[in-house]
N, C-alpha and C positions, 0 to 999 in steps of 0.2 A: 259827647262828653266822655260815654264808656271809652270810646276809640283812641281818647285823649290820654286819660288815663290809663289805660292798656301799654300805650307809645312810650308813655314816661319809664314807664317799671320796666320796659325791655327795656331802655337805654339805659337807666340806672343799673340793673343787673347787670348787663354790659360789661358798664365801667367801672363799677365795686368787683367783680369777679375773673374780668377778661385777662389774661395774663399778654402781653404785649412785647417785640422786637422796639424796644426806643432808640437804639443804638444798631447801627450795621455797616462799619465803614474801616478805609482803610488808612492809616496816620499816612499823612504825603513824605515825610520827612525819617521815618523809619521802617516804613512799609508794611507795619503790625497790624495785623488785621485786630477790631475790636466788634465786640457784639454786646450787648448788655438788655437785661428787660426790665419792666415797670416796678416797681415793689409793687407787691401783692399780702393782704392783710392774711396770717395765720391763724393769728390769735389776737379778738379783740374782745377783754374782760376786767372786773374790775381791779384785778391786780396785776396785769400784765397786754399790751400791747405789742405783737410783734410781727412785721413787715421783711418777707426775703425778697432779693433783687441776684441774679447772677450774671457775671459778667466774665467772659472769654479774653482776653488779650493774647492772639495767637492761638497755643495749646493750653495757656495754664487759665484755670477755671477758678474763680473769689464765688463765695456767696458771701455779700452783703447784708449785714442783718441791723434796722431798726427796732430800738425797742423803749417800751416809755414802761418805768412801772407806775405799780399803783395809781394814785393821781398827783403822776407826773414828778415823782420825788428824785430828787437827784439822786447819781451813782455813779461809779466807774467801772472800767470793765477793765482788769490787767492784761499786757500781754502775754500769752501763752494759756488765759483763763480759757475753762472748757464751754463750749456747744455741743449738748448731746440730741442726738436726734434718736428717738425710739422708733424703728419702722414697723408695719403692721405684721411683716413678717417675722417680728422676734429679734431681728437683727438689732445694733446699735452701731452709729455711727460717730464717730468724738471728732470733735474740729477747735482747732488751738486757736484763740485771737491772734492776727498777726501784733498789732500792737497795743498800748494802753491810751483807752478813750476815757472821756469823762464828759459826764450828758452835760449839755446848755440848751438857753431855750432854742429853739427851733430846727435843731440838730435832729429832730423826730418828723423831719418833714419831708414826704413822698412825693410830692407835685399832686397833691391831690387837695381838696379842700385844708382836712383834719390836720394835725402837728405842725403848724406855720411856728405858732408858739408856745408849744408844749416842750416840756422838757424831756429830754430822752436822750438817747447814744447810737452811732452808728457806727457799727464794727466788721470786719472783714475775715476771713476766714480760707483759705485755702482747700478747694477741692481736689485731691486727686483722685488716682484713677480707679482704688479701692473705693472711694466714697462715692465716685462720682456713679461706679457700676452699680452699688447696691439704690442708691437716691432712685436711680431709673427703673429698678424692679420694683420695689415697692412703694408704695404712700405710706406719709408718717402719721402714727398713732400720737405720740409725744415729743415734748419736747422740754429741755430744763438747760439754765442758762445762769452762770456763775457770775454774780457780780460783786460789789463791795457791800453790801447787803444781804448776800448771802446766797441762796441759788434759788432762783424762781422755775418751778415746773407747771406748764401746763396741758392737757388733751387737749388734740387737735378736732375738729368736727370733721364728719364725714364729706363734707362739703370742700375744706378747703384743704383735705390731705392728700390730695393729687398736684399742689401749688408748685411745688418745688419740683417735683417727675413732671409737668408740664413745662414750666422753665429750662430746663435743662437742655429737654428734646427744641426749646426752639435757638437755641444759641449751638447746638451741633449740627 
């Protein structure tokens, strides 16, 4: 029974925490090499919900960002709205939405259980090679996210402020 139980909590841990390659392939018809990884949960609280995923097409680098506020209240996010990322080192890093989202329901869904039918948004953001250098040195502290609602900040735990530096390293 102990053994059984022991078995579940690693594979759970696993899979709540593992950051993953889902994507590694090459378009047959343009020859664009693409890579992409799992969303992985940042922040999961009772006023903010939010999941990064990053994904390569060639050289240019998106971080994908789910987010559900509160419980699950609608929102939009404009384009050119900010994504700040506060890193542990002091630094901060701003990412411009490429374009205007507006949440519905199951737009907050990962391939995981959770947000099939939550209400949320998923927004894209441009990494380059400024953001992309400091993302890889440090882990982030914070984070705060501009939407029609106003701007939501949250801490990051120590646990999962290496999510995005591990991300990054597996799609280069």
């Amino acid at each position: 029974m102990k053994f059984t139980i022991l078995l579940t909590l690693m594979f759970l841990s696993y899979n709540l925490l593992g950051q993953k390659l889902i994507k590694n392939e090459t378009d047959e018809f343009t020859n664009v090499g693409i890579k992409e990884t799992s969303f992985e949960p940042i922040v999961q609280n009772l006023t903010l919900n939010c999941f990064l995923s990053v994904k390569k097409m060639d050289s240019i680098k998106y971080l994908q960002v789910i987010i559900l506020l509160g419980m699950g209240s609608p929102h939009s996010i404009k384009q050119d709205a900010s994504f700040y990322i506060k890193l542990i080192d002091g630094s901060i890093v701003e990412l411009k939405n490429l374009k205007t989202e507006t949440s519905c329901k199951g737009c907050a869904y990962t391939g995981r259980l959770s947000g099939s039918q939550a209400e949320g948004s998923k927004t894209v953001y441009i990494l380059n090679n400024v953001a992309t250098d400091a993302l890889t040195r440090s882990a982030i502290k914070k984070i705060r996210i501009y939407t029609s609602k106003g701007y939501t900040e949250s801490d990051i735990k120590e646990q999962r402020s290496e999510v995005l530096k591990n991300e990054l390293m597996l799609i280069n």
